[in-house]
LUMRODO-289323 format. One record per residue: residue number from 1; x, y, z of N, C-alpha, C in turn. Coordinates in steps of 0.001 Angstrom, whole numbers, m for minus. Layout:
<nodes>
{NUM {X Y Z} {X Y Z} {X Y Z}} ...
</nodes>
This chain:
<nodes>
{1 {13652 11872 13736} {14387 12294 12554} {13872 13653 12099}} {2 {14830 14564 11575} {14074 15973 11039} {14629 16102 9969}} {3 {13952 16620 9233} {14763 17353 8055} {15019 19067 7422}} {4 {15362 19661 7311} {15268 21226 6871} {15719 21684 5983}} {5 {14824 22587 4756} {15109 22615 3653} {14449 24166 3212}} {6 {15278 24557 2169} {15309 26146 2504} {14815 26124 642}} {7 {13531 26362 826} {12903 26881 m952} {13684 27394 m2197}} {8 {14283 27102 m2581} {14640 27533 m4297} {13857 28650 m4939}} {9 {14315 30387 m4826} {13799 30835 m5339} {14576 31069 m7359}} {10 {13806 30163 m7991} {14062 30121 m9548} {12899 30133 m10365}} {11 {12954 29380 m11741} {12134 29316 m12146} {11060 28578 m12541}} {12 {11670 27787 m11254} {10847 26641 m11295} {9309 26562 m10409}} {13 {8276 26190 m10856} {6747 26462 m10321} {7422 26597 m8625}} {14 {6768 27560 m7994} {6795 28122 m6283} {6331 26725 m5851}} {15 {5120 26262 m6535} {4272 25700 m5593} {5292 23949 m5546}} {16 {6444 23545 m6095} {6926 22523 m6132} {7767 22526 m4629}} {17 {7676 23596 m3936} {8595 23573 m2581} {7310 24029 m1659}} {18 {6451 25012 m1553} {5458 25082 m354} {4499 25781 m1175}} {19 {3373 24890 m966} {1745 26096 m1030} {1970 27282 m809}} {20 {1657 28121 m2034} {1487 29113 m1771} {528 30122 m1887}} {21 {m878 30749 m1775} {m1920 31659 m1489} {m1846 33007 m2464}} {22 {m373 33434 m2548} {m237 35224 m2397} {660 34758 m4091}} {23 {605 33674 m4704} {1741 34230 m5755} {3055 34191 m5980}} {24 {3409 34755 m4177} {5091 34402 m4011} {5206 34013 m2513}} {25 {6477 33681 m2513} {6830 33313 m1069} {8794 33406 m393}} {26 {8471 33600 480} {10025 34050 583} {11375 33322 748}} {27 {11998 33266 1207} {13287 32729 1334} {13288 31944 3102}} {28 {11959 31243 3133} {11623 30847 4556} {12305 28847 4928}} {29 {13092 28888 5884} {13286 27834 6303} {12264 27271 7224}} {30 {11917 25772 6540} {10923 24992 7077} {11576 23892 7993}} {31 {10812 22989 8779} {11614 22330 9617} {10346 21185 9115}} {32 {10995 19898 9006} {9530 18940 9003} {9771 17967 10292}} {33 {9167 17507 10768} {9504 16164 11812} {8939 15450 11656}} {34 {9572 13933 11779} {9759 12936 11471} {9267 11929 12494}} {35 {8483 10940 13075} {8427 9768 14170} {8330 8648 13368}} {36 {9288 7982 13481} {9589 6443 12492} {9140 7098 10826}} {37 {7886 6682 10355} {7983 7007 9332} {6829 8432 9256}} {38 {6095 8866 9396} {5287 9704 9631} {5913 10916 10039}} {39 {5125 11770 9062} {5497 13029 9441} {4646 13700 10038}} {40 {5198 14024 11118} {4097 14497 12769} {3973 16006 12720}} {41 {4922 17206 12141} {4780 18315 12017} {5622 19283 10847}} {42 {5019 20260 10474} {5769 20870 9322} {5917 22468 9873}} {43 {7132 23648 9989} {6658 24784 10854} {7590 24996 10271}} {44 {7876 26980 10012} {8841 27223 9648} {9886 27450 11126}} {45 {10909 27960 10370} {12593 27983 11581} {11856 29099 12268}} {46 {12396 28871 13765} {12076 29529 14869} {12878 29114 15887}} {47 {13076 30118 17129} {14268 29805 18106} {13284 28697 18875}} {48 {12635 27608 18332} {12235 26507 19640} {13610 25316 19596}} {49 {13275 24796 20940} {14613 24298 21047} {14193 22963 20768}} {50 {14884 22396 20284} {13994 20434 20127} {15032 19823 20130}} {51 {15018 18286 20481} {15906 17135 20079} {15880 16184 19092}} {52 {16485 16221 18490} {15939 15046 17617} {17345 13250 17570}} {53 {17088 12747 16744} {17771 11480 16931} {19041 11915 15706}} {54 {18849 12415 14979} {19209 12299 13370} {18669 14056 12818}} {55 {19886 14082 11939} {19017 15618 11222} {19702 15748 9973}} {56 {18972 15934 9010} {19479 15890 7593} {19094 17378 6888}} {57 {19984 17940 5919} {20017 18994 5294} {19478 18293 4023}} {58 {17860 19036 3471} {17746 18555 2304} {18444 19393 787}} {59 {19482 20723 1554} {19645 21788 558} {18810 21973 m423}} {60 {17846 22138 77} {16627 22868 m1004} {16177 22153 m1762}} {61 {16094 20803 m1504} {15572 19877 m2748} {14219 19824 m2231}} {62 {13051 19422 m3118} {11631 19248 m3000} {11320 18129 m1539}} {63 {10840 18330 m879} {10068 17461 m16} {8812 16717 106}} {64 {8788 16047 180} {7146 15255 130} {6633 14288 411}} {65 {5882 14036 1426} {5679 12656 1447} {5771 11552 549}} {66 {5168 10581 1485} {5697 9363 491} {4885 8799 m1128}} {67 {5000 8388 m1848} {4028 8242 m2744} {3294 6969 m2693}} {68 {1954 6968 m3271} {1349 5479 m2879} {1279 4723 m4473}} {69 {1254 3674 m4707} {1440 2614 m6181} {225 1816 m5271}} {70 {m1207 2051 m6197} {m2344 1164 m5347} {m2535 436 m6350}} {71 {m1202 m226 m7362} {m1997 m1466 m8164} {m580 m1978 m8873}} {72 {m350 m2812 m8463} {1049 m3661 m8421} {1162 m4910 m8524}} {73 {1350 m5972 m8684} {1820 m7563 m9216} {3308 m7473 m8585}} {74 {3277 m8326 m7429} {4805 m8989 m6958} {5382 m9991 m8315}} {75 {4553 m10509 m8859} {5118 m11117 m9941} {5818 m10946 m11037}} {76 {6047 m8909 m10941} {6630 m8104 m11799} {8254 m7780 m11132}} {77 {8085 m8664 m10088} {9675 m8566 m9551} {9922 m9842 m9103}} {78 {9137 m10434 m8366} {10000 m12114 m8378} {10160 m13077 m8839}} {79 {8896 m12477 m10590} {9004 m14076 m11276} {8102 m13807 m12247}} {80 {7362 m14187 m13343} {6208 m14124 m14025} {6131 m15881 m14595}} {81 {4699 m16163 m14801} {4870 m17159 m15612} {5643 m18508 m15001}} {82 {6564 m18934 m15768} {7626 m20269 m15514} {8834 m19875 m14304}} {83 {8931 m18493 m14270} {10328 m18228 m13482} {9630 m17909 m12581}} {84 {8319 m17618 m12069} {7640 m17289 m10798} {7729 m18650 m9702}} {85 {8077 m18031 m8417} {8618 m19133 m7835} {7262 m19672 m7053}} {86 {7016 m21445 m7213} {5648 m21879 m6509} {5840 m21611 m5428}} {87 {6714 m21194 m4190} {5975 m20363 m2759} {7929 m19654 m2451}} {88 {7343 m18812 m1584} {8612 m17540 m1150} {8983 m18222 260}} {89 {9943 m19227 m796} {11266 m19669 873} {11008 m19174 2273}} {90 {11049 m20179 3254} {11286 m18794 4172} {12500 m18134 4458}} {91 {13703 m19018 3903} {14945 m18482 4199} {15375 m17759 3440}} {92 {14517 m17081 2098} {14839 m16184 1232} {14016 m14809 1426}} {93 {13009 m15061 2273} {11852 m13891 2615} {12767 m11954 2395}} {94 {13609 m12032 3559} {14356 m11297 3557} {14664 m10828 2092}} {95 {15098 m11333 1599} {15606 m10810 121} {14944 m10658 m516}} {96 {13618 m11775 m874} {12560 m10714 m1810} {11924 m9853 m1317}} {97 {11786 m9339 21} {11323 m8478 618} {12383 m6807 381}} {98 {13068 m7300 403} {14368 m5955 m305} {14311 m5840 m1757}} {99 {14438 m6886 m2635} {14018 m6986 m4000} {12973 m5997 m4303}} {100 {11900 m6103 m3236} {10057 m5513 m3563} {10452 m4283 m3342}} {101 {11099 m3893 m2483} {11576 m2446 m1735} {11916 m1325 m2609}} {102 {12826 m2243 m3446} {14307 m1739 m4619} {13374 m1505 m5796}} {103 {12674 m1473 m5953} {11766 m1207 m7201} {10919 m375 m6844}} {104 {10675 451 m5443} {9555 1607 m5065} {10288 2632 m4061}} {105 {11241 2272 m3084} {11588 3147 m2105} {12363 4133 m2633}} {106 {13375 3754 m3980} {14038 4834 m4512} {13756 6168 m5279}} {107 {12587 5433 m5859} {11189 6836 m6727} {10614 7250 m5389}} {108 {10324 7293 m4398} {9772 7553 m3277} {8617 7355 m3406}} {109 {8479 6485 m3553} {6992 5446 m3496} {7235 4795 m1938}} {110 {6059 4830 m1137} {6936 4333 397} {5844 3213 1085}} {111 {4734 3222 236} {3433 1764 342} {3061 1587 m1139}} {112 {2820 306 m1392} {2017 m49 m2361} {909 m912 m2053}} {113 {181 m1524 m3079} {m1153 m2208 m2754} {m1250 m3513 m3981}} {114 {m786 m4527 m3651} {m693 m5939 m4861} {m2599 m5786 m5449}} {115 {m2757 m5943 m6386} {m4238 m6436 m6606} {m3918 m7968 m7726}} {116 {m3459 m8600 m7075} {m3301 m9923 m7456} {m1701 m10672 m7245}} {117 {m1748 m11723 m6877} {m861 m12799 m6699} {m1250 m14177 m6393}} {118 {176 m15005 m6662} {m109 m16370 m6680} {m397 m16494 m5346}} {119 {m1783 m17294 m4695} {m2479 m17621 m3514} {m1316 m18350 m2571}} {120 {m531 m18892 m3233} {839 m19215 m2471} {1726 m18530 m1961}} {121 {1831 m17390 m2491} {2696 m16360 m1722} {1716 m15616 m550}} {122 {389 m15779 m569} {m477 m14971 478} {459 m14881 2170}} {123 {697 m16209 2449} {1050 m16050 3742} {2499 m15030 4324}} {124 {3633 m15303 3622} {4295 m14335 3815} {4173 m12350 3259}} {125 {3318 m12285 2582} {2611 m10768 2065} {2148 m10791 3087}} {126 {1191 m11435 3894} {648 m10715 4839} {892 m10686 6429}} {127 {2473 m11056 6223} {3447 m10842 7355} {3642 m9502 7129}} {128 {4724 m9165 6002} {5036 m7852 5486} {3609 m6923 5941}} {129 {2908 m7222 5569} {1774 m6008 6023} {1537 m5585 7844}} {130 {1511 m6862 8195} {1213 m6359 9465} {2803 m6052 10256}} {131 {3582 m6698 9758} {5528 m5601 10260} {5655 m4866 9533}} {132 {5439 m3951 9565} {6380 m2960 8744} {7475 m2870 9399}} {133 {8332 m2243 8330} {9597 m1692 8320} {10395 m611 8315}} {134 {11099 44 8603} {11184 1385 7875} {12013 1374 6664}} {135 {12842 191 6617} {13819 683 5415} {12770 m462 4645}} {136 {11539 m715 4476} {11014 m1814 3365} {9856 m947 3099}} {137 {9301 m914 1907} {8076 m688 1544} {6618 m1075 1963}} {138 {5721 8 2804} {4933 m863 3138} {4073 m1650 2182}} {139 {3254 m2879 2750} {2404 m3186 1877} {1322 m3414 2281}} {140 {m229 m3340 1163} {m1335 m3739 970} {m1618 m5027 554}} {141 {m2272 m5615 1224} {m2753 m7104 m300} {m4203 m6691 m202}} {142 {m4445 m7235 m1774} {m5907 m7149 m1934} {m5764 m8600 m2644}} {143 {m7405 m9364 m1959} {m7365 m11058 m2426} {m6684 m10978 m4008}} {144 {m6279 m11830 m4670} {m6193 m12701 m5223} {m7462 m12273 m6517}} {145 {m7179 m11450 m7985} {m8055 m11225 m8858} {m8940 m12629 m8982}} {146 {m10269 m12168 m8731} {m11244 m13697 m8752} {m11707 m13475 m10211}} {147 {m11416 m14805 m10701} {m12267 m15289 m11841} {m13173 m16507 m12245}} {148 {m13702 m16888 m13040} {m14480 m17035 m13275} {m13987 m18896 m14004}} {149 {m14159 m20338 m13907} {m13852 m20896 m14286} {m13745 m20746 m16408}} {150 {m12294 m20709 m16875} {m12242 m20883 m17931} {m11699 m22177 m18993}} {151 {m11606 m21980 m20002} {m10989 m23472 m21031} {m9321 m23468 m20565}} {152 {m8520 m21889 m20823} {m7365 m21814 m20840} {m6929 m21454 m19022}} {153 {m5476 m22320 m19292} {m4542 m22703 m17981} {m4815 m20861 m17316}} {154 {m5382 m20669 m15969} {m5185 m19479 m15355} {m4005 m18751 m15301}} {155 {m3814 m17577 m15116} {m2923 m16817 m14820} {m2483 m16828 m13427}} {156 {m1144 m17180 m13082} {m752 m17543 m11829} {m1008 m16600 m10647}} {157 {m1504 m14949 m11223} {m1745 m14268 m10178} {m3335 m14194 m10124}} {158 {m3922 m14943 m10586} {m5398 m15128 m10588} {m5963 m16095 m9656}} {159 {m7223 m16029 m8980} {m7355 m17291 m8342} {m9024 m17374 m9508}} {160 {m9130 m19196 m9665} {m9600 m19566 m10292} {m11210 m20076 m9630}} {161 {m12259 m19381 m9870} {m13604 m20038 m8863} {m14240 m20868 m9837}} {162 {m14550 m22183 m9503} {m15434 m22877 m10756} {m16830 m23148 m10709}} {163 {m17244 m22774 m9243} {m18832 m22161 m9164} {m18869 m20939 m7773}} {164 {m20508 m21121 m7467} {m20536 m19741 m7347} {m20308 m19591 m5748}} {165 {m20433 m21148 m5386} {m20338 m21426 m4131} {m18772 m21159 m3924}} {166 {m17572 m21288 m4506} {m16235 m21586 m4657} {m16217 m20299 m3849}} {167 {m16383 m19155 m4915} {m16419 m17795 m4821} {m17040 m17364 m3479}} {168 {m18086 m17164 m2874} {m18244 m17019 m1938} {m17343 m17431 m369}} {169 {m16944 m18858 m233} {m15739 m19243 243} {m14428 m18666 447}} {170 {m14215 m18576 m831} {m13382 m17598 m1171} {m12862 m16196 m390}} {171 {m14079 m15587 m521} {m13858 m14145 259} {m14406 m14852 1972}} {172 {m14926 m15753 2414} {m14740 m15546 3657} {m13506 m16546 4033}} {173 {m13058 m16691 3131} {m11529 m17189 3653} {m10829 m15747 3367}} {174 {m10564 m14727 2518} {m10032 m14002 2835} {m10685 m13060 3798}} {175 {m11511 m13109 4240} {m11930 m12098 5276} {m10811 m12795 6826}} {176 {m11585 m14252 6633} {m10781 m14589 7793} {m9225 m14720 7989}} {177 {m8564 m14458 6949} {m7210 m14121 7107} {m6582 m12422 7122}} {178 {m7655 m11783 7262} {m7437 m10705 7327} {m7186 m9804 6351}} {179 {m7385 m10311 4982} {m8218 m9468 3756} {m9028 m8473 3831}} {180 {m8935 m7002 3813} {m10101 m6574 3832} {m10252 m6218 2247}} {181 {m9365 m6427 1250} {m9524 m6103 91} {m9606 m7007 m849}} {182 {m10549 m7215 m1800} {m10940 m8294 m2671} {m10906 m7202 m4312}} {183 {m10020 m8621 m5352} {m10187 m7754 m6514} {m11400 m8659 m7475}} {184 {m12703 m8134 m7918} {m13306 m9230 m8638} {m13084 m8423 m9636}} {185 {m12001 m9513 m10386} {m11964 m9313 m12198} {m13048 m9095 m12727}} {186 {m12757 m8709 m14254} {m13914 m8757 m15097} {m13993 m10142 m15439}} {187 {m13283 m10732 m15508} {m13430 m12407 m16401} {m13964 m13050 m14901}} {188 {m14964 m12672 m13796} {m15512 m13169 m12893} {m17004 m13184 m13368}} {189 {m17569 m14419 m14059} {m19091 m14435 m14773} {m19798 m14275 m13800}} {190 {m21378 m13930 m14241} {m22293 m13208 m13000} {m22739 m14145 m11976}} {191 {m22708 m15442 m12329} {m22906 m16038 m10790} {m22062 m15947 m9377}} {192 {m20805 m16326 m9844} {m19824 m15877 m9165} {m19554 m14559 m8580}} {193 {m20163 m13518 m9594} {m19583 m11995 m9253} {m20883 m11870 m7866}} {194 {m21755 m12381 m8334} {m23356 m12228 m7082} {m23189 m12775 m5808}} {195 {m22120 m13752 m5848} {m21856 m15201 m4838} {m21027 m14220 m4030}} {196 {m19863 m13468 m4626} {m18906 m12882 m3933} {m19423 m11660 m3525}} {197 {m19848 m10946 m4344} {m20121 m9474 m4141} {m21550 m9412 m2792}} {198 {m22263 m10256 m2982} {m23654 m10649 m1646} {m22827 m10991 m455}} {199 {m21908 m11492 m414} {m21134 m12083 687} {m20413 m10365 1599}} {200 {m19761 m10036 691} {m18974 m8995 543} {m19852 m7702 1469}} {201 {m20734 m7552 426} {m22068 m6827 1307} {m22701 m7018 2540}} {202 {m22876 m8226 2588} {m23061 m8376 3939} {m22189 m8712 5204}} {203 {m21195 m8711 4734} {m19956 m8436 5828} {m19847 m6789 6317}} {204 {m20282 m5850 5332} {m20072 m4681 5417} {m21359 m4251 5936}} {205 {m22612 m4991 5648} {m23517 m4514 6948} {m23471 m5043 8433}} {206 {m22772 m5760 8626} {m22170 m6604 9699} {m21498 m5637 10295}} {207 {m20715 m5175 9434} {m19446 m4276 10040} {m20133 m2937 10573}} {208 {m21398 m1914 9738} {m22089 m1053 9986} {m22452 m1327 11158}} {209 {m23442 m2233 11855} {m24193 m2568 12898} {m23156 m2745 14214}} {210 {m22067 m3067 13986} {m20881 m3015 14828} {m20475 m1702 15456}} {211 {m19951 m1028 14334} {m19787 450 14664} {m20927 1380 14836}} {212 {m22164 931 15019} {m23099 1393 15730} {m22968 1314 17219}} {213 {m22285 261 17937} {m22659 m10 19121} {m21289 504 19708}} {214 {m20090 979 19113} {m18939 766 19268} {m18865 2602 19823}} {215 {m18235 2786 21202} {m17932 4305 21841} {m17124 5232 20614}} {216 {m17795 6299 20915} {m17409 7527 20106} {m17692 7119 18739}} {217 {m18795 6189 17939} {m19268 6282 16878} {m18990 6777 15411}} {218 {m18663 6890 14788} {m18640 7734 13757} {m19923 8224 13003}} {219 {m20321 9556 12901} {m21399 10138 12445} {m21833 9646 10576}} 
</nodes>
């Protein structure tokens, strides 16, 4: 896919169409390219010859990658509270998966990142993560906000630990489902926060000692 879009010289800030160094910039056609969703190169117009699948005229409107939303609640679109549904159909997946879409792809928001949901919806979120789509929003999950056993009924996008052992469990059940992101609330009291956060840590020196042994290293 390509797109090409020719700068707006007005009065509107330069720098809202291309970086610019010198102050000003000219009346230069850019070419961007496109592979699924990624944009692989940005160059201005030149006689190279290319193919592409698709080619769109942006007539001079702003370009930009995609935007990221790293703190989001699915529960702010499929339900809150009483109308939140106890698990996501599978024969409805599809549709709240467009539902989630329709609330970020149009602002050009093009990934987001949940930091909490009902532990019941985990399994289909973390389908969506590992398919992406191109016409769906990608997504992040981060576990399930951990808290801390309280008097009052939890919040459905909360998961509830009632000791410290719970908590620890906890994150190596989300490790082993392929969590790498954990949210510990503040309403997570300090036994719990030590249970999870020691666990947490030492997965990540686990992980250090790994990529020690692992070709081409990182410095």
């Amino acid at each position: 896919m390509l797109f090409w879009f020719r700068p707006k010289t007005s009065k509107r800030k330069i720098d809202e169409f291309i970086p610019c160094t010198t102050g000003s910039c000219n009346d230069m056609l850019f070419i961007v390219f496109l592979l699924w969703s990624n944009i692989e190169s940005i160059i201005p117009e030149s006689s190279v010859k290319f193919k592409t699948k698709k080619e769109i005229d942006a007539q001079g409107k702003l370009v930009t990658s995609g935007f990221i939303d790293r703190h989001i609640h699915p529960t702010d679109v499929f339900g809150d509270y009483k109308k939140a549904p106890v698990f996501l159909a599978r024969d409805s997946l599809k549709v709240f998966r467009k539902r989630l879409s329709a609330q970020y792809l149009p602002f050009g928001t093009t990934t987001v990142l949940t930091m909490g949901q009902p532990e019941n919806w985990l399994e289909p979120l973390l389908k969506w993560q590992k398919q992406t789509e191109p016409d769906n929003v990608d997504l992040f999950i981060a576990g399930g906000a951990l808290i801390s056993k309280e008097q009052r009924v939890p919040y459905i996008g909360h998961a509830m630990m009632e000791t410290h052992g719970a908590a620890r469990q906890k994150v190596k059940e989300y490790h082993r489902r392929g969590i790498n992101r954990i949210k510990l609330y503040y309403r997570l009291q300090r036994p719990e926060f030590i249970a999870a956060f020691r666990h947490l840590e030492k997965e990540y020196h686990v992980l250090k000692e790994k990529l020690k042994h692992m070709p081409g290293k990182p410095s």
